[in-house]
N, C-alpha and C positions, 0 to 999 in steps of 0.2 A: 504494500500500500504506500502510496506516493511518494513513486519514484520519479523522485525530479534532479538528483545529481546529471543525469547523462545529458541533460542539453541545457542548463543553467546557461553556459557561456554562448552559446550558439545565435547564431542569430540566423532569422527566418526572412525571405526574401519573396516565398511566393505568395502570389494572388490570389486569394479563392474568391470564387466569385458568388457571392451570397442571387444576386437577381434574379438569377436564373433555379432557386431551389426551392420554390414557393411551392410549386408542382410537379415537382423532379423524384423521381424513386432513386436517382444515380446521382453520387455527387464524384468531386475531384477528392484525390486523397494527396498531400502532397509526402511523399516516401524519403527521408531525409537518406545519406548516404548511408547513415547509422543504421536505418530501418526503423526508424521511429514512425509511426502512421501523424499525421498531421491536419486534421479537419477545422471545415467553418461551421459556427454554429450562432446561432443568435437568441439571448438571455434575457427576458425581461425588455425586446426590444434594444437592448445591447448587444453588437454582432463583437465577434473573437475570433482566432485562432485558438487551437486547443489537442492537445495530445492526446487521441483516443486509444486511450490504456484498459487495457482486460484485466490490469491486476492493480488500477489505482484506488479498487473497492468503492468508491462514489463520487461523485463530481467534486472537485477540487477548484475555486477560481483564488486567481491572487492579486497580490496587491491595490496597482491602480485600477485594475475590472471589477474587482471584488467593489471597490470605495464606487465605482461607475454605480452601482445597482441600487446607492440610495442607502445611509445609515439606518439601520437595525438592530434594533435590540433580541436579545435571546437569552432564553434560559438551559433552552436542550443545548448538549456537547457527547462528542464522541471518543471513545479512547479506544483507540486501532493500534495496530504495533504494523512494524513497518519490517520487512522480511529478515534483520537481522535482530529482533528483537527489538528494536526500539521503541519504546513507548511515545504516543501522541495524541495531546488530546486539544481537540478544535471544537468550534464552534457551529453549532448546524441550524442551518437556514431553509427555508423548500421557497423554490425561483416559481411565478406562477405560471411560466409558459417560458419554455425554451422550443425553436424552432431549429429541427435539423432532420436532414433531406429530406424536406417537404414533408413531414411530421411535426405537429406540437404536440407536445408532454409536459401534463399542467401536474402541478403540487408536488415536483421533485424535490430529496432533500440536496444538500451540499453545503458541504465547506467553505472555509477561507482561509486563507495563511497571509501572511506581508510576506511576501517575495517576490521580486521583481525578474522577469527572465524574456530576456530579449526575441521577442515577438510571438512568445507566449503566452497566454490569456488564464491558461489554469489546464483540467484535465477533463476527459469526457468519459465516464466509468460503465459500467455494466447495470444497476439497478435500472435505468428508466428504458430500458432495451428488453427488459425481460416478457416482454408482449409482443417485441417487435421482431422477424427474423431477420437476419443480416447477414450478406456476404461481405468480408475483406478479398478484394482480389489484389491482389501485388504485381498481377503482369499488366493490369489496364492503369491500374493507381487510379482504384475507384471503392466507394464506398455504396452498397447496395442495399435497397427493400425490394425482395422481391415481390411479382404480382402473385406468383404460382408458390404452394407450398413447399422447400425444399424437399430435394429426392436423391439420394444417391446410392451408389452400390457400398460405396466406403464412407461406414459411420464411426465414430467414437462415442464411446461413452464419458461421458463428463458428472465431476460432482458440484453443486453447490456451496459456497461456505457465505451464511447471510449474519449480518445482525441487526435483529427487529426491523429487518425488512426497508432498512437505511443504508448499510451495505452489500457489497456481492463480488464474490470471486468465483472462480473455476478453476477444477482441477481435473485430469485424467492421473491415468496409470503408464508410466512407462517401463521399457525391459534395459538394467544397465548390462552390456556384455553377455546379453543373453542370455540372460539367469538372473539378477534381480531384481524384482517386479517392485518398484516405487511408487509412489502417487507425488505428483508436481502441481505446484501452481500453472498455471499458463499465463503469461505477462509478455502482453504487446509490446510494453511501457519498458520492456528489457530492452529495445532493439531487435536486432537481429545476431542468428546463434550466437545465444548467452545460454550457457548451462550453468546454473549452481546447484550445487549437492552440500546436503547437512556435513559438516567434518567427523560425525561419526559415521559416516557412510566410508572411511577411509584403512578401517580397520575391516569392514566386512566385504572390501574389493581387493585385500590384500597391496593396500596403499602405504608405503611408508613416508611419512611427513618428512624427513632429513631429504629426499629423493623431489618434493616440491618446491618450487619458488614463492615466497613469503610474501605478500604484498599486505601493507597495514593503510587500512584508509578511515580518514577522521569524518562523520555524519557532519554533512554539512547543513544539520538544523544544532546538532547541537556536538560542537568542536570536542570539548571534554569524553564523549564517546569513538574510541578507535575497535575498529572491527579487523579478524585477521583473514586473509584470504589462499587459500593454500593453490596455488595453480600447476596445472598442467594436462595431463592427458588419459581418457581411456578407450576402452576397446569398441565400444560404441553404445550407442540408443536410438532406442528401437522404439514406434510403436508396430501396428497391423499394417501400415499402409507408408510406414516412414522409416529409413534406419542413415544415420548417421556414424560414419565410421570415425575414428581413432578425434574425438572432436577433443577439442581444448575446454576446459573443463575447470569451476575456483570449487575447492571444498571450506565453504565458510563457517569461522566458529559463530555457534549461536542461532543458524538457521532454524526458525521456526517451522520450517515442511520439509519436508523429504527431502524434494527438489524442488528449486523453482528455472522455469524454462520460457522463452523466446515463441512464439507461433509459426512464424516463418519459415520453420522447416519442417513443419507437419504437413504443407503443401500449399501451394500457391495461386490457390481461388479455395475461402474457406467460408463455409456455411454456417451460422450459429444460431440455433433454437435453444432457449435458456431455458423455454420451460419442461420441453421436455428433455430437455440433459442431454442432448447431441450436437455433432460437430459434423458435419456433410463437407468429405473432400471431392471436390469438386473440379479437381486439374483432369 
């Protein structure tokens, strides 16, 4: 949940074009090199850019866009942890109408933080999609509502993880090396192939730590927290319909799931019905 180190610094240069999405099922998706998905979307009459993230748990907007939507008072807040355990607790607000691709979605909750990130607006999450089916395709750089019910020959099973129906993640199952069967987040908001594995997953791959590269990175909400990241490589991951050989791979201390994992290379037009727990590949 809100992952927003990987494009802090970055600056965004394209144009989405809101005009044309009043009555559009298709929109533009802008695909950073990173793999980060990149959408427009318009809030309370407030239009933005925005990081449409599967693992950012619920809408996230910041600083000046957040202040754009008019001071507010509140007493609800939420305290999420963020995949390296970190604790965070915000404040939650429901927007009365957010307009995105040619859908409004009225009495969404969401966030706020003060962070400022160069031509970023905040993040677009999974709770107010849970009705709506949607493809990511990556070879059109387009974000989709279909007219027709998804259908495919290759399905995934996916789980839910909600709280009071304010947040939402997905998870499946994947096979590391052939043999052991995990359950991972799926996280748009990683980019593209990110694998992280809990660091006790290093003793049960026959991993030895001495045999890794160390990398220690400071949470850039709150500097006094450093996270260790063990990197390098294994033999692959796998689901039914995907396998990734010998991929680069951080085993982090403190991971709170199994795995958390990147979409991108589960396949490249992907289908998502929330409610009933499938993922439709779709290549």
């Amino acid at each position: 949940m809100f992952n927003l180190s990987f494009i802090k610094s970055m600056a965004i240069t394209a144009s989405l074009a809101f005009s044309s999405l009043t009555f559009a099922q298709t929109m533009p998706m802008t695909v950073l090199p990173s793999g980060h998905l990149i959408v427009g979307a318009e809030v309370d009459g407030k239009k933005g850019n925005f990081v449409l993230d599967t693992g950012g748990g619920i809408n996230l907007f910041l600083g000046n866009f957040s202040k754009s939507l008019g001071k507010k008072e509140t007493y609800n807040y939420l305290t999420a942890f963020r995949a390296t355990g970190e604790p965070m607790t915000v404040p939650l607000f429901k927007s009365k109408e957010i307009l995105f691709n040619g859908k409004k979605f009225k009495d969404t909750w969401y966030a706020t933080y003060d962070m400022e990130m160069n031509g970023i607006d905040g993040l677009i999450s999974l709770p107010m999609l849970y009705d709506t089916e949607f493809i990511i395709d990556y070879t059109t750089k387009e974000l989709i509502f279909p007219k027709e019910k998804l259908n495919s020959k290759k399905v995934m099973d996916i789980q839910l993880s909600t709280n009071a129906d304010q947040s939402m993640d997905i998870t499946t199952y994947v096979v590391l090396n052939n043999k052991y069967t995990i359950n991972v987040l799926l996280d748009s908001g990683s980019g593209n192939d990110s694998f992280w594995f809990s660091d006790r997953l290093m003793n049960t791959l026959n991993i030895k730590k001495e045999t890794l590269k160390i990398d220690e990175r400071k949470s850039e909400f709150n500097p006094a927290l450093t996270t260790k990241f063990y990197k390098g490589n294994i033999g692959s991951v796998s689901t039914p319909f995907a396998t990734v050989e010998n991929p680069k791979v951080s085993f982090v201390e403190g991971l709170i799931y199994e795995g958390k994992t990147s979409i991108n290379w589960l396949g490249k037009k992907l289908g998502f019905n929330l409610k009933d727990k499938k993922i439709y590949i779709l290549d």
